[in-house]
N, C-alpha and C positions, 0 to 999 in steps of 0.2 A: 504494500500500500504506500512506501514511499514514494514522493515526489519532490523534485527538484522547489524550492520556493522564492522568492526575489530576497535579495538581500538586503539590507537595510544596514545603513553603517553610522553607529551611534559612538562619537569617540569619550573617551572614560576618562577624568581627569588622572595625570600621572604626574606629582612635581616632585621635586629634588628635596630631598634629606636625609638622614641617617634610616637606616636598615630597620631598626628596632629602637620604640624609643626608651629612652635611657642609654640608648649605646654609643661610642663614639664613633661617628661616620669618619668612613676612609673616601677621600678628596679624592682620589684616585678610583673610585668604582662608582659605574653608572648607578642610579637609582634602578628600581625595576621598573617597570614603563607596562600598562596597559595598552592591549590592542584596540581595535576598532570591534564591536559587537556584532557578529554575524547568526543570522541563520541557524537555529538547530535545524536539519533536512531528515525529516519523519515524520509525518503523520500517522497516526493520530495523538504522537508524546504533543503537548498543551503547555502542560505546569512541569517540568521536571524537578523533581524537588531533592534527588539525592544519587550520588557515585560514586564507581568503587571502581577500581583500577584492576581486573585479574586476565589471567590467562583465557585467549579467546576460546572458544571451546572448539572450533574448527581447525585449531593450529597452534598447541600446546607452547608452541616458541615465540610464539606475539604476544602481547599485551592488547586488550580490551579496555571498555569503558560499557558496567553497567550501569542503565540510568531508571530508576525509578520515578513514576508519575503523580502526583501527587490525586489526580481526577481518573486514573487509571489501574483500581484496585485488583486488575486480576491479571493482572500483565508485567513483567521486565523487557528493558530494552538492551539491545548489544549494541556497540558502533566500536569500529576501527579507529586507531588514532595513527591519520595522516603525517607528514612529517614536520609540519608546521604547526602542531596540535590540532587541526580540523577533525573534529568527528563526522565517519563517515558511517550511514546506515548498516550493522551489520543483522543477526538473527533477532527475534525476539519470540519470549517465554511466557506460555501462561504458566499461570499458578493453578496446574494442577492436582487434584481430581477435580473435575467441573465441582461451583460450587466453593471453592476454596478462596478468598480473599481479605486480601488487608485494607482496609481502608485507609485513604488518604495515608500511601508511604509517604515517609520523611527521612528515614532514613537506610541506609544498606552499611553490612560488617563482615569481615572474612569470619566463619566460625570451621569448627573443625573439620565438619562434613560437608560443605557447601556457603553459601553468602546465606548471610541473617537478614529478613526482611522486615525491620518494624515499622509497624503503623505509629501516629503521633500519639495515642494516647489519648489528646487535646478534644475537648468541646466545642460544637462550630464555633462562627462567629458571631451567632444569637445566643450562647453561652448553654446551648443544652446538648444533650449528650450525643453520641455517635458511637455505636455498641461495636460497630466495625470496626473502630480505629483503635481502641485496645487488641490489638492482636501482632503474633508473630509467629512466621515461617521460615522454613527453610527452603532453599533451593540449591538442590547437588549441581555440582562445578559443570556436567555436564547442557546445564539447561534443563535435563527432558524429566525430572522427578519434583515436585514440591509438597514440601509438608508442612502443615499446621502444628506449631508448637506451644502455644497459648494463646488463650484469650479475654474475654471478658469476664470471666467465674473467679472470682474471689479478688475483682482489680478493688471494689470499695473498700476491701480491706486497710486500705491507705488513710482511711480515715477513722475508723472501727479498730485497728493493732495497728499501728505506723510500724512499730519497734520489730515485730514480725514480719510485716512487707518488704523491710529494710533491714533485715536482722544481720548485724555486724560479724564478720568473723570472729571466733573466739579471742580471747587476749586481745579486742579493737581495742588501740589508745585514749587517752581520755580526751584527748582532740577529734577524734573518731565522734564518738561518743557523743560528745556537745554541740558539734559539727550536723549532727544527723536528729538528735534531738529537735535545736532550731529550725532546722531544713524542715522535719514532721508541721513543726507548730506553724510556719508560714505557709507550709501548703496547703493544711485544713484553714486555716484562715481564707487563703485566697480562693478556697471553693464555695466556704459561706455566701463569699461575695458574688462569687460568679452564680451560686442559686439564688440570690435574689434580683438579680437581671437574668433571668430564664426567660428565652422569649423575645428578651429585647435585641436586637441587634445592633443599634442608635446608644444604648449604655453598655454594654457586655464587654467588661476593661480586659477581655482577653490578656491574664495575664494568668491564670489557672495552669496546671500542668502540660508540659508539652513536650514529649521528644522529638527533635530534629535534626538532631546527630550522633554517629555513633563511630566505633575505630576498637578494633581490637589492639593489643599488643601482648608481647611475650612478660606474664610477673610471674616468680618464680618457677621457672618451668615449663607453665603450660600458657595456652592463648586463651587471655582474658577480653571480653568486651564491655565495654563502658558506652554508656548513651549522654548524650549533651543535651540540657533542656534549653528550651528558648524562654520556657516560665517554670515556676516561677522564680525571681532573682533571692538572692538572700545577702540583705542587708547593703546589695547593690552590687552582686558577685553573682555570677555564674554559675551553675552547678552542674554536677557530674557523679552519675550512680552506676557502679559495676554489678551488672547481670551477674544473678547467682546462676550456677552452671542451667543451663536452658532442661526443660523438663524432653523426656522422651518423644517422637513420634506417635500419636495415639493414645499418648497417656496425657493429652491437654491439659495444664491448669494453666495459674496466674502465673507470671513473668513475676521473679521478684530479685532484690538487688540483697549486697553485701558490704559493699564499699560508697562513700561518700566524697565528692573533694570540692571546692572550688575556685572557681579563676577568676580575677579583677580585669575582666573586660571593659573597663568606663561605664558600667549601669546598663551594657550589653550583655542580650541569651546569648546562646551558640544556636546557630543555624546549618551550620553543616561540620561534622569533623574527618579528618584523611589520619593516613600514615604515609610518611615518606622515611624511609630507611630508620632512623634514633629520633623524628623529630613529630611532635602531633601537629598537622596545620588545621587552620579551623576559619570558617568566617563567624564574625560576631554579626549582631545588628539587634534592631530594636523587639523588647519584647511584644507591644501592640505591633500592629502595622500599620507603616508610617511614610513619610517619604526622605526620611534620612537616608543615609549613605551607608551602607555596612562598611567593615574590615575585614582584610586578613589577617591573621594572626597566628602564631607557633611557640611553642614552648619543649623543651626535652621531655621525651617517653617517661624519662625517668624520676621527671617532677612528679607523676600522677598519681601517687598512692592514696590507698585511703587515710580520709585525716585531713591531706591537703590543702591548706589554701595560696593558693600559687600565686606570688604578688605579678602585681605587671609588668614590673621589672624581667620577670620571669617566662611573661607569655606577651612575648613583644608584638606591639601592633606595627605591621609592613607601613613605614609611612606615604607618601607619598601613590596611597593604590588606594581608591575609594570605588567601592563597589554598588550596581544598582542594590537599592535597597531589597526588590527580590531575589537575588544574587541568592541558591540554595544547594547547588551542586559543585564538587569539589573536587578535582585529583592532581596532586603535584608531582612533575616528571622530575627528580632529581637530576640525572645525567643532564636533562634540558635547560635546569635550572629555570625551569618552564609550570606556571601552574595554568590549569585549565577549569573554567568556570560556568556552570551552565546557570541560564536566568528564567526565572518562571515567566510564562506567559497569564493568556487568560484561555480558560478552554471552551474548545468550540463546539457548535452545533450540532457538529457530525463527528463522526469520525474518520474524514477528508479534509477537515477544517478547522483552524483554530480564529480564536480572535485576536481582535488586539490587545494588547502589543504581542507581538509572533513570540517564542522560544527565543531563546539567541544562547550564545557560547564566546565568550572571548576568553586571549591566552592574557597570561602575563608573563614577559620575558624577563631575565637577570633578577630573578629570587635570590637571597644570598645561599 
């Protein structure tokens, strides 16, 4: 169903300054410089709201870009990455058995068997619920199998046992602890709020739970995955909750975490998280939505434990690269020193059509 689409060339401010703030800029090295905004070329991808960099499944020796759709609950996309970063239409998967979907993906993780597919969790934007979008699947590397690994049974628990939804590893430190405590009490608060604008779409301060990023990495041993919230902030800090090991195939229940951290994004969620080799990149941006500017941002794998609160010193923002404020897809080429950015649209009437403003993808060159 792909088709070619016109292209539309939106330039993205890129100015000069240090890498990372707080750090000292080298005189001698370019800034990283934003492209021109093109075309994602697929139909019926609309809104892509999240990406994951793996092996194409047609040729174990390439690298892929999958992209999930935010209005496209029963579906993943493939595309090629061209040598200039361009995504070019490759396969794409449903999430089968018929019948099997996440609602509103937000974000994709390597897990051990295949990519992690979770839904945001999040309440629309009239502040009431969405029983699809508490969910998570799996999809084997090959494309052709997906499975449901939880969903909505037993997600109110978040408000009913926090300390059990979130049950800390054994021996969690007392930063741990206080850290996740607080995180419980701001989040039951901000659901109060959002059930009393139930309905409303004109008040509904969208700032209730939300995942929309996720990134595995290697802690002790094995590959752990962590999800990034876009809501709610704590105390004007980001947060970040590590998936307790995923439940079996067939054996569904609730999704629940073990670890806690957070980052001082400037009073920014996280909207999309990657890995690039030792380092986590991430865009930040506003928890309502808004028409600010997002960021990119990164910090070492190694900051992220539980417990953490990662100063910003720590999770430096790219200066000089300001991103559309629906800027939600993410993968950064190392070797290229090349990050690649996909931008939500608005979705269309059919599914041959989107509206305005189209998809788009632009790179960003000389990342540090």
């Amino acid at each position: 169903m792909a088709r070619s689409m016109r292209r539309q060339h939106v330039l993205v401010a890129a100015m000069m300054g240090s890498l990372l703030a707080g750090a000292t800029s080298d005189p001698a090295a370019a800034a990283p410089a934003a492209g021109e905004q093109q075309k994602l070329d697929r139909p019926p991808v609309c809104e892509p709201s999240a990406a994951l960099a793996v092996r194409c499944t047609d040729d174990a020796s390439a690298t892929c870009v999958w992209v999930g759709d935010n209005e496209r609950d029963e579906e993943i996309f493939q595309y090629r990455i061209g040598a200039g970063g361009e995504l070019e239409p490759a396969a794409t998967f449903a999430l089968e058995p018929k019948g099997l979907e996440v609602g509103d993906v937000e974000a994709l993780a390597q897990g051990k068997d295949g990519v992690l597919v979770f839904g945001s969790h999040s309440r629309k934007s009239d502040c009431t619920d969405d029983h699809g979008r508490a969910a998570l699947a799996l999809v084997g590397a090959d494309g052709k199998k997906a499975e449901s690994l939880a969903g909505r049974k037993g997600f109110e628990d978040r408000f009913v046992d926090c300390t059990s939804w979130l049950a800390l590893d054994a021996g969690a430190s007392p930063e741990a602890t206080a850290l996740r405590d607080r995180f419980c009490t701001v989040m039951r608060a901000e659901e109060r709020i959002a059930n009393v604008f139930e309905g409303d779409k004109k008040s509904c301060p969208g700032t209730a739970f939300n995942i929309e990023g996720a990134v595995s990495v290697e802690q002790g041993g094995a590959l752990r995955t962590w999800v990034g919230l876009r809501g709610p902030l704590v105390d004007g800090r980001a947060v970040l909750l590590r998936v307790a090991d995923p439940p079996a195939p067939k054996k569904k229940r609730r999704m629940r975490f073990d670890g806690i951290a957070t980052v001082d994004l400037g009073e920014r969620g996280i909207r999309e998280l990657t890995l690039a080799g030792d380092t986590i990149w991430g865009i930040a941006g506003c928890v309502p939505d808004c028409t600010v500017e997002s960021r990119l941002w990164r910090t070492p794998a190694a900051k992220l434990t539980s417990g953490a609160r990662i100063a910003a010193s720590d999770a430096g923002i790219v200066d000089g690269v300001e991103l559309p404020p629906s800027a939600e897809g993410l993968v950064v080429q190392s070797a290229e020193k090349r990050a690649i950015v996909l931008v939500d649209g608005t979705e269309g009437e059919n599914d041959d059509t989107c509206g305005e403003p189209k998809p788009g993808q632009l790179t960003i060159e000389g990342l540090p």
